[in-house]
C-alpha positions in Angstrom: 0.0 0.0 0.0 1.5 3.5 -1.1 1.1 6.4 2.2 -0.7 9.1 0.9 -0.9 12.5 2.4 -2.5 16.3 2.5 -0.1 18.1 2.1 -1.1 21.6 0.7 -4.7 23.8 0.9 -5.5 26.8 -0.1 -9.1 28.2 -0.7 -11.0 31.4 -1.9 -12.8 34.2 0.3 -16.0 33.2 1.8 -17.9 36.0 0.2 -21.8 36.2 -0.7 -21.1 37.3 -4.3 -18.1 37.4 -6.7 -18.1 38.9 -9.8 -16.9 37.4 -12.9 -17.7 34.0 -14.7 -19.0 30.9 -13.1 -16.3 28.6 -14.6 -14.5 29.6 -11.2 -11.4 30.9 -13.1 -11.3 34.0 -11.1 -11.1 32.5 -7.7 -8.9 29.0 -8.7 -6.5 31.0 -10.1 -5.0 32.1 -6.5 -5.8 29.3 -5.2 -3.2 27.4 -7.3 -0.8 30.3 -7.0 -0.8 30.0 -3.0 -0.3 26.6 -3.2 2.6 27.0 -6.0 4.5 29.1 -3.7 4.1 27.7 -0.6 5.2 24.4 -1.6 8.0 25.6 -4.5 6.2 22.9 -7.3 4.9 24.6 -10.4 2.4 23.0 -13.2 4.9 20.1 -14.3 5.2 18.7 -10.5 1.6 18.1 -10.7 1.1 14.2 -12.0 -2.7 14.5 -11.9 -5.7 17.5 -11.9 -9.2 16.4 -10.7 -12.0 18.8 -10.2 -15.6 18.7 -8.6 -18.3 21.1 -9.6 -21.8 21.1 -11.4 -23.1 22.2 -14.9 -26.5 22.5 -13.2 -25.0 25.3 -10.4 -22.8 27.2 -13.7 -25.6 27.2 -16.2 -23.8 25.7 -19.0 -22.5 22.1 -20.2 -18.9 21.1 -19.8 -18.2 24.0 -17.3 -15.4 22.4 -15.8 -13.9 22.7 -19.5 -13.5 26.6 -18.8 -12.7 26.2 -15.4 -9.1 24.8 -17.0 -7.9 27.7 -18.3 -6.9 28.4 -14.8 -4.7 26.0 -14.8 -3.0 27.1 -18.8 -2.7 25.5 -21.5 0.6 24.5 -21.3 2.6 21.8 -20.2 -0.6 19.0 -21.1 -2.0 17.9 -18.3 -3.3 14.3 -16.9 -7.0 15.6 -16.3 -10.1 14.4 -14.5 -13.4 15.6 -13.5 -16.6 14.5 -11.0 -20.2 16.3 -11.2 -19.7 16.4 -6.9 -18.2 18.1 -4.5 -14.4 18.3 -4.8 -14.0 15.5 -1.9 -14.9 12.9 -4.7 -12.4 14.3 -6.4 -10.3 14.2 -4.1 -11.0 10.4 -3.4 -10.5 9.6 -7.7 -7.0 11.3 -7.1 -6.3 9.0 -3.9 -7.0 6.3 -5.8 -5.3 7.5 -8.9 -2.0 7.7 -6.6 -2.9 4.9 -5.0 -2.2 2.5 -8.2 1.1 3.6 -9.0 0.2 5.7 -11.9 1.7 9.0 -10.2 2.5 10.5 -6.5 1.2 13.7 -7.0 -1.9 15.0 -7.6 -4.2 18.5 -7.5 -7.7 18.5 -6.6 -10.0 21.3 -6.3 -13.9 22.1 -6.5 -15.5 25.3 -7.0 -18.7 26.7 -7.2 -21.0 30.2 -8.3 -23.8 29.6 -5.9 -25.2 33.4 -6.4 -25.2 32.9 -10.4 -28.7 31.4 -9.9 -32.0 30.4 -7.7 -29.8 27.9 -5.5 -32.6 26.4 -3.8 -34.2 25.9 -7.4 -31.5 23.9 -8.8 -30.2 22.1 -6.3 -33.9 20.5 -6.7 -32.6 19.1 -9.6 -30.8 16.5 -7.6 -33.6 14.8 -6.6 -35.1 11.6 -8.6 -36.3 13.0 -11.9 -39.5 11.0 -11.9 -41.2 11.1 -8.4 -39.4 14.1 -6.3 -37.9 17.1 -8.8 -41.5 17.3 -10.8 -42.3 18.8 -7.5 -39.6 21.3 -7.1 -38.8 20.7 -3.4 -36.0 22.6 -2.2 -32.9 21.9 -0.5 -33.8 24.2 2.8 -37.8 22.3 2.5 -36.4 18.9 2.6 -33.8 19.8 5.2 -36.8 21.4 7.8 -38.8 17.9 7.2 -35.1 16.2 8.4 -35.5 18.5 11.2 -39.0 18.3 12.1 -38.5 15.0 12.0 -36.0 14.6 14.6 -37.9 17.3 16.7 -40.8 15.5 17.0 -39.4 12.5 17.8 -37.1 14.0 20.5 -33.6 13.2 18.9 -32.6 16.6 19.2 -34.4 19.9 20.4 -34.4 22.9 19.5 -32.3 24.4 21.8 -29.1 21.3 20.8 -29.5 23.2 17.1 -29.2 26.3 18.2 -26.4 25.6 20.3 -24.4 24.2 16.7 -24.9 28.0 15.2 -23.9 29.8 18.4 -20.8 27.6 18.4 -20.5 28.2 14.4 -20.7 31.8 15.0 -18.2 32.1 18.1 -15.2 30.6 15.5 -15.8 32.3 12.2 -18.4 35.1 10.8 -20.8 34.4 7.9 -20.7 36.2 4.7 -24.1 37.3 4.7 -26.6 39.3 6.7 -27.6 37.1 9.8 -26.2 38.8 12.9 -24.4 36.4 15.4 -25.8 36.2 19.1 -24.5 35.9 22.7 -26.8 33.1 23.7 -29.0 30.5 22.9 -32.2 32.4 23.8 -31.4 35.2 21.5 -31.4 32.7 18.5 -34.4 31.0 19.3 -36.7 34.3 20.3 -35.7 35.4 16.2 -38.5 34.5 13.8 -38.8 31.2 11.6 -37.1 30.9 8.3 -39.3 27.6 7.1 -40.6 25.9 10.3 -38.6 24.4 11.8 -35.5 25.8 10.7 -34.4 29.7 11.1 -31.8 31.4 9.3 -29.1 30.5 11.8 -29.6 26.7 11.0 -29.2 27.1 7.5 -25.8 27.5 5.7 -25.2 30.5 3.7 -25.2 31.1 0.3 -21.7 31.3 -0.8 -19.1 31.3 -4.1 -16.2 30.2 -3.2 -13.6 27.5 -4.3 -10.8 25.0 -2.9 -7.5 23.4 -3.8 -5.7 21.1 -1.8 -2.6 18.5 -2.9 -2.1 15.2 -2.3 1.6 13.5 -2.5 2.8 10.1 -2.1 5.5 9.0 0.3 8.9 10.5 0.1 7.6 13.1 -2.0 4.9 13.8 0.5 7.9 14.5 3.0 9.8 16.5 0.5 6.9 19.0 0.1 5.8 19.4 3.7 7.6 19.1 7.4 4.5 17.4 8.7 2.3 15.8 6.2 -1.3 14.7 7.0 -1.3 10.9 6.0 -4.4 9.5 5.0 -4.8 6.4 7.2 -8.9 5.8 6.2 -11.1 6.8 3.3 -14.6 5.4 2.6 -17.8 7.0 1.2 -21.6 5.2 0.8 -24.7 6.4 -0.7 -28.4 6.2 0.5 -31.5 5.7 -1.4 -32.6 8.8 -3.6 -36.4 8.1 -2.3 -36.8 10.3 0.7 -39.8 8.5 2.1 -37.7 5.0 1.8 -35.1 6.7 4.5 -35.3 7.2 8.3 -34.1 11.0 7.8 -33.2 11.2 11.6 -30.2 8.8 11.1 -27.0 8.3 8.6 -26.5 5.1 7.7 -24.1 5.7 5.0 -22.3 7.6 7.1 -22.1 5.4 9.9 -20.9 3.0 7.4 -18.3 4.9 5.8 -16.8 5.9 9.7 -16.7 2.4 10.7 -14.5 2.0 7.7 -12.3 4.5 7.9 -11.3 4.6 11.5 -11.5 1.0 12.4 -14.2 1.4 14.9 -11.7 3.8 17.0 -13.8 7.3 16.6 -12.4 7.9 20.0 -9.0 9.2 19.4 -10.3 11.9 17.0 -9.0 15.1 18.3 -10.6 17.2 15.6 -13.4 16.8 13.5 -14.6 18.8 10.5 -17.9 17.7 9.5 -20.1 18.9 6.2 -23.2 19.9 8.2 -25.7 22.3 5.7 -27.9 22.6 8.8 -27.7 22.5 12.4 -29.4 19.2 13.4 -27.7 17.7 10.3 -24.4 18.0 12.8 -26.2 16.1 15.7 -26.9 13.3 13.2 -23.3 13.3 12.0 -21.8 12.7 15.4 -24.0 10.5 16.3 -23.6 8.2 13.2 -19.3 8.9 13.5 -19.5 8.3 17.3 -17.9 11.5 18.0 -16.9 12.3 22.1 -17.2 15.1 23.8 -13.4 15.2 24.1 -13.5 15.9 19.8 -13.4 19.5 18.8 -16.0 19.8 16.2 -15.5 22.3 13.6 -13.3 24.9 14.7 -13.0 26.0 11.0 -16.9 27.0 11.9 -18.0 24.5 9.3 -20.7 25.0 6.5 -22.4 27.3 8.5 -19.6 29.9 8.5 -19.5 29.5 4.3 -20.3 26.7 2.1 -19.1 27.4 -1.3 -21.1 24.3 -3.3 -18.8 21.9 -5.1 -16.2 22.8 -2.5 -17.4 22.8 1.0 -16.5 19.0 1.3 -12.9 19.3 0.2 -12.0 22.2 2.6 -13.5 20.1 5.5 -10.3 18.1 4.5 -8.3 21.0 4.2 -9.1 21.8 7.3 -8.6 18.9 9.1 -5.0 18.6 7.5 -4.1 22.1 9.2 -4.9 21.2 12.3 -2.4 18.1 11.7 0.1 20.8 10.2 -0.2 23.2 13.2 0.5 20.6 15.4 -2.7 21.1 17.2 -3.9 17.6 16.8 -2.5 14.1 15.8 -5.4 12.7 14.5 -8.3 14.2 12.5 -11.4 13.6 10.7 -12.9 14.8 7.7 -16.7 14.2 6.5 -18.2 15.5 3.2 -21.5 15.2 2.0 -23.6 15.5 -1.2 -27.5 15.3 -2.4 -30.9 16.0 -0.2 -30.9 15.6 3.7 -27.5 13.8 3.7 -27.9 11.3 1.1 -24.1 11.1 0.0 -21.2 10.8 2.4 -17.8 10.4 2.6 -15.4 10.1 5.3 -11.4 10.7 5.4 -9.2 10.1 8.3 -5.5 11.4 8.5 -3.0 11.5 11.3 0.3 12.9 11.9 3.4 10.9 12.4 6.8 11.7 14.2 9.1 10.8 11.2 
């Protein structure tokens, strides 16, 4: 088995709106610059490129096309693409390394989210026959997640808005919803869609993510203290809603037991890819998460979630922690689809030699 390891990240402002295009050229572009510099590589050190994003989100077929010209046209490069977020990317470059085939690799995911109607499109993702004739949005489908739970007392209220006062104490939002000093405050402000207000709900935001993975010595070469991939696993759900116990995860119970071995206790830091407040109680429940785990310190999806990239920077995150020396052994979740459908789980550690 090769070692694999994070060893660079760099991503874009969280910001409400960007100008420019939606192929995501204007905000990759210093992305790859910050990662050129900081680890002295330039294009021809790079054995592989995979990106995550959606035509659906940039209007247009083949968007990840344009998106290349941030890269240049020139050496050729060895090039891959998923319609997901860039933490399925990330896991085709793993595996891409993983054969043999090359020891570097570049990942990123970006995403436009205030080109369109976001809740409109992200409708889209739902099954074409029985769910997205009815146009049900990402923030409906979430607050029947929620009310569910509620009403059958596997969280309250109070436990969501406890996630976005925690959310809001480690990193602002890039829009208009004002933080608070207590849990009261939140829940005295008004609905959003019942049960959810706008503190539960993850802001729109563009943005985008690069992060690069390296294989053994080279992973050494490139950073002091690389974060080594020891577990990697992601499972899907059914796409019928009404088919699924929406309080629980499943998948990602599945992909967790994977990817740690059944040891969720030594995880000093967690970065999980939580949309919604309640969706972070079901999270670590499903991962089996302690109190002793610091759970998004990065302030999580609720402090920006640029779509298509979110996921990858929950890695990036949990890589810095291992890079700062602030914790030996991380976790990073991602997810994709309606009310947790998709998810994917990465473990890395950090190692004395």
């Amino acid at each position: 088995m090769t070692d694999i390891a994070v060893v660079g990240f760099a991503h874009a402002p969280h910001v409400r709106r960007t100008e420019g295009t939606t192929n995501g050229v204007e905000m990759l572009m210093p992305c790859f610059t910050e990662l050129k510099q900081e680890l002295g590589i330039t294009q021809r050190d790079i054995g592989f490129w995979c990106s995550g994003s959606s035509d659906y989100l940039a209007g247009r077929a083949f968007s990840f096309i344009s998106a290349i010209d941030s890269i240049g046209a020139v050496p050729p490069i060895n090039e891959s693409h998923v319609e997901m977020d860039g933490a399925w990317a990330l896991y085709e470059a793993y595996i891409k390394i993983m054969t043999g085939q090359v020891e570097t690799a570049l990942v990123y995911g970006f995403g436009k989210s205030s080109a369109g109607t976001l809740r409109r499109v992200l409708a889209l993702q739902t099954d074409p026959y029985t769910v997205a004739p009815l146009w049900p949005d990402s923030v409906s489908m979430a607050g029947l997640q929620a009310r569910a739970g509620l009403d059958a007392g596997t969280w309250t209220a109070e436990q969501m808005a406890q996630v976005a006062l925690d959310s809001f104490a480690a990193a602002p939002r890039p829009d208009s919803v004002e933080p608070a000093d207590s849990v009261a405050e939140l829940l005295d402000r008004p609905f959003f869609a019942d049960p959810l207000r706008r503190h539960d709900i993850a802001p729109i935001t563009d943005g985008a993510a690069a992060i690069v993975l390296a294989a053994g010595d080279r992973a050494r070469e490139l950073r002091e203290n690389p974060a080594w991939i020891t577990g990697f696993e992601h499972r899907i759900e059914t796409p019928i809603l009404g088919a699924r116990d929406l309080t629980v995860s499943p998948s990602t119970a599945a992909s967790a037991a994977a990817a740690l071995g059944g040891d969720a206790g030594s995880v000093q830091v967690a970065e999980l890819h939580a949309p919604f407040t309640h969706q972070q109680l079901i999270l670590r429940e499903a991962i089996g998460l302690g109190p002793d785990t610091r759970i998004n310190p990065s302030g999580g999806a609720l402090a920006g979630n640029p779509m298509f990239a979110a996921g990858l920077e929950r890695i990036g995150y949990a890589a810095r922690a291992i890079w700062s020396g602030s914790a030996q052994r991380t976790l990073a979740h991602a997810t994709s689809g309606p009310a947790l459908q998709q998810n994917l789980v990465a473990v890395m550690e950090g190692r004395d030699k």
